[in-house]
N, C-alpha and C positions, 0 to 999 in steps of 0.2 A: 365490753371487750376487756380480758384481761390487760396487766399493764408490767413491764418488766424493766428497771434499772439495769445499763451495763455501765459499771464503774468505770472503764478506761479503754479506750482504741483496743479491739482484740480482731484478727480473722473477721471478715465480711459474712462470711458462710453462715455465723451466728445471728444476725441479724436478719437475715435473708431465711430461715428455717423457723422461726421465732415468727417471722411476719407471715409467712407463707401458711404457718399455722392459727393465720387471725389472732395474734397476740400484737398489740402496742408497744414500739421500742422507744425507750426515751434512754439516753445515756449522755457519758461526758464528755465531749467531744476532741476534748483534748487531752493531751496524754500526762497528767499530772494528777498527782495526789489529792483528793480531796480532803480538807479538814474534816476533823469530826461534826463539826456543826452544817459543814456545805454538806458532808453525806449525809445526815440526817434531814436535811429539806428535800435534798432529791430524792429518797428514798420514800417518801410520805406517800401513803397511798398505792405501794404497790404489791402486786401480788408476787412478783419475783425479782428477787435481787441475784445479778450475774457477778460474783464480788472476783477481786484479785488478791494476789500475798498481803497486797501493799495498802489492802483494806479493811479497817478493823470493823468486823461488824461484830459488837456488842449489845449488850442488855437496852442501853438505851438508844443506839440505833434500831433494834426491833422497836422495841416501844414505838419508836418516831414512825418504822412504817407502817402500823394499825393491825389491826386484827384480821386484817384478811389478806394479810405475809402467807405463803404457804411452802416457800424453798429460796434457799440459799444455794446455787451453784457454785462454788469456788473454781475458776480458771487455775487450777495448781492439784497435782497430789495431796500436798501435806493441808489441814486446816488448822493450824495454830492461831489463826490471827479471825476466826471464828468461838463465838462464846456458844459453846455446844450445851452445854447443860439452859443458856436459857433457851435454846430454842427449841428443847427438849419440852421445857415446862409450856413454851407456846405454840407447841404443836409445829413446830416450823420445820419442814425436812431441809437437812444438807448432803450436799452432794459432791464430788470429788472428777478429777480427773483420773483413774487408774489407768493403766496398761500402755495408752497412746503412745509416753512418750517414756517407756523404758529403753528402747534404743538409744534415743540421743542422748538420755543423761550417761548412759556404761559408755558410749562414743567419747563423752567428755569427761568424764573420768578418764579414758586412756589418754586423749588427750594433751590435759594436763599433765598427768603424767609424763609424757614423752619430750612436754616443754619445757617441765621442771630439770628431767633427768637431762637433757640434749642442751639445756641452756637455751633453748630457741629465741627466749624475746631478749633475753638478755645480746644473744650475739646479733639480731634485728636492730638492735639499737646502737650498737658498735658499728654495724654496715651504714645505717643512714647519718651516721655523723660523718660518715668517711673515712675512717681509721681505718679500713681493711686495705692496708699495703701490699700483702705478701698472706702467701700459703703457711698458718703458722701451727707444726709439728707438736706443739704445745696448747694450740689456746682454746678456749671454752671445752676444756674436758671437760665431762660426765659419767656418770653410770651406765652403764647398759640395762635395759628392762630384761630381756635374754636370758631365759631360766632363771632369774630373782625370785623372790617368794613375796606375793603379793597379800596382805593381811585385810581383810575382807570384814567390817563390822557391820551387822545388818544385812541378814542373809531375805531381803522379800524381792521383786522383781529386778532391781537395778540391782541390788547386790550379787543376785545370783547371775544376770547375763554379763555381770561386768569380769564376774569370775572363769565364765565361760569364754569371752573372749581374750582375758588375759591368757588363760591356758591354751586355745586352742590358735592362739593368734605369737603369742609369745614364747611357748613351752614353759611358763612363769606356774610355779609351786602356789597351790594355793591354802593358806589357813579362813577360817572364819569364825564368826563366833555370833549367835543368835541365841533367844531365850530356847529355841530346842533344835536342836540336829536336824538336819535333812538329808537323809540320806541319798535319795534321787540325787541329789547336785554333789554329791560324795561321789557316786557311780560314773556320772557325766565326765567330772574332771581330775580324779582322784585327791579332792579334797581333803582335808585334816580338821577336824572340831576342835578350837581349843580357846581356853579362856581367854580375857583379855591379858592380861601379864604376858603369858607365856606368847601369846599373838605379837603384841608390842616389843616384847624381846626378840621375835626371830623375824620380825617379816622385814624387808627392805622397800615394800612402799605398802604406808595403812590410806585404808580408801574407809572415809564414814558415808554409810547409805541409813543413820537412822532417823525417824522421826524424832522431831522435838517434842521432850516432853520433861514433867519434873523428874525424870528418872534422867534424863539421858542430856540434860543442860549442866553443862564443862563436864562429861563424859572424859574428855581428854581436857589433864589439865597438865600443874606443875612436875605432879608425884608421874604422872602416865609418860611425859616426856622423857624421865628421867629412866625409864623402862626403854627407851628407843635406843636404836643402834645410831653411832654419831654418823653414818651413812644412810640413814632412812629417811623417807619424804612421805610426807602426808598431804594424803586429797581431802577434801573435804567439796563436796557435793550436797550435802543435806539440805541442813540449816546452820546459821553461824554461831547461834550460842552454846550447839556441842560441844563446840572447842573455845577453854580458855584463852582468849586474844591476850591478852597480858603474857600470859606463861607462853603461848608460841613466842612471841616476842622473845620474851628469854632467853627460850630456849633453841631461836633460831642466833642469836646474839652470841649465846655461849657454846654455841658448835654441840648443841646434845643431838640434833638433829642434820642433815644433810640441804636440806630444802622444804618446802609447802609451796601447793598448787591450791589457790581457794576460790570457786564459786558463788562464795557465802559470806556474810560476814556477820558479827556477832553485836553489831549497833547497825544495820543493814540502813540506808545505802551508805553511813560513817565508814570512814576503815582506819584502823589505827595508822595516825602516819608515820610509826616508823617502818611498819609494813608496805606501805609504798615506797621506801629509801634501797628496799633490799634487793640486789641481782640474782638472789637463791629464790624470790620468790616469786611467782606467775600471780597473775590478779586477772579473775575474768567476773563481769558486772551482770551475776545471775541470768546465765545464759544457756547451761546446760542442756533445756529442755527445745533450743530456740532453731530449731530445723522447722522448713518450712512445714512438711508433715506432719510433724509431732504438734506445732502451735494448730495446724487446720483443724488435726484430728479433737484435740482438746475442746476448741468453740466447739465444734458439733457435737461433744461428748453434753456439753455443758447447754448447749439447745435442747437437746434430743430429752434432757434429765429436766426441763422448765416444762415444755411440753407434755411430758408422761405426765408430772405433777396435776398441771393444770387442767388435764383433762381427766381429773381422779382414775390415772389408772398409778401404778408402782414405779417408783422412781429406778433406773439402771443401775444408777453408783450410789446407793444409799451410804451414806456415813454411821446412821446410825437405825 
């Protein structure tokens, strides 16, 4: 009987399709991080690992599971904390969440957005101390989203629906900028292609949708802030070492920017603590994708992709 690692607490439905398909579940039963050395014992001996972000499977974790490894699942879109070339060289397929869960990350992009701009936790936090006396004609201004021009980096499934429902939701202008045009998502919202500078100089709130990688780590840094309107706010959705956390700091400090909404963080779960001091800034604990839908649909993406494996037929979300 096959045997398959699940790294940490995810969706029952996983478990439950995995067994149903006479496959062995062994996992960790509690919701923490394993070390490298605790994932390396549990991992020994099996033929599939169900890994999370927060999971480093490398060279020498494969090693430890044996030779008769034949898929990695990642519970996430992105695989950065997967070592793809060696599982390339050991035959090892990986496999990805795609499509499930592009709704609820464009939902939390606007979200944060609306939190940032409207001040919402800041003025939540003003109410439960008590201090709301009086109706005040002045307090917690903001921006309006309201025909603004939203700056769109990373035009693949969350960039594009998030664009769609900024315009169709907001009447919000939209720029973008990806390594090629798309024109279908030009036609939909009446989009604009434009570099990153010229993006960063006009948009009033930039959303990052890209993957990490060595191209796109502090993608926005000192010099990229210093391009922003002193009214602009940045989401950040991705990954957190896109964005220079030092240079945000900065440049939330020295007023180049207006606000950040950030999902992400760039020493994840660390967060800089000056970043925690600020009322311009929203902090939400990599949650984006966390609707009940979007988590079901993910396990079963990530069953259904151990099972095809295991029974030599073609993986659904191949990575590579």
């Amino acid at each position: 009987m096959p045997k398959v690692f699940i790294c940490r607490p995810i969706p029952e439905i996983a478990e439950e399709l995995l067994k149903k398909a006479g496959i062995q579940v062994e996992k960790n039963p509690e919701d923490k991080i394993l070390s490298p050395d605790e994932l390396k014992k549990k991992v020994t001996g099996m033929d599939g690992i169900l890994s999370l972000l927060s999971d480093k499977i490398t060279s020498e974790v494969l090693e430890s599971a044996g030779p008769q490894l034949k898929i990695v699942a990642n519970y996430a879109v992105g695989i950065d904390n997967i070592d793809i070339e060696s599982c390339k060289s050991k035959g090892v397929m990986v496999t990805n969440t795609p499509e499930v869960l592009t709704e609820a990350v464009a939902e939390h992009v606007l979200a944060l957005m609306l939190a940032v701009a409207r001040r919402v936790a800041e003025a939540d936090r003003f109410t439960r101390r008590g201090e709301f006396k009086k109706w005040m004609p002045l307090g917690f201004i903001g921006p309006s989203l309201w025909e603004k021009t939203i700056g769109i980096i990373g035009m693949g499934r969350i960039g594009s629906l998030t664009g769609e429902m900024a315009r169709h939701g907001f009447r919000m202008n939209v720029l973008y900028f990806d390594l090629k045009r798309d024109k279908e998502f030009e036609k939909k919202t009446g989009a604009k292609f434009a570099s990153i500078p010229e993006l960063l100089k006009t948009a009033d709130f930039v959303s990052l949708n890209v993957p990490l990688t060595p191209q796109t780590k502090h993608l926005i840094s000192g010099k990229e802030f210093k391009m922003m309107k002193p009214t602009a706010i940045l989401i950040n959705t991705s990954r957190g070492p896109v964005v220079d956390e030092k240079a945000l700091v900065s440049a939330l400090k020295n007023k180049e920017i207006w606000g950040a909404g950030l999902d992400v963080f760039e020493e994840e779960p660390k967060i800089n603590p000056e970043l925690m001091k600020m009322d311009n800034v929203v902090l939400t604990p990599h949650i984006a994708s966390a609707t009940e839908e979007a988590r079901d649909a993910m396990a079963r993406m990530d069953a259904e992709n151990i099972i095809a494996v295991l029974e030599g037929k073609k993986a659904i979300n191949p990575v590579h």
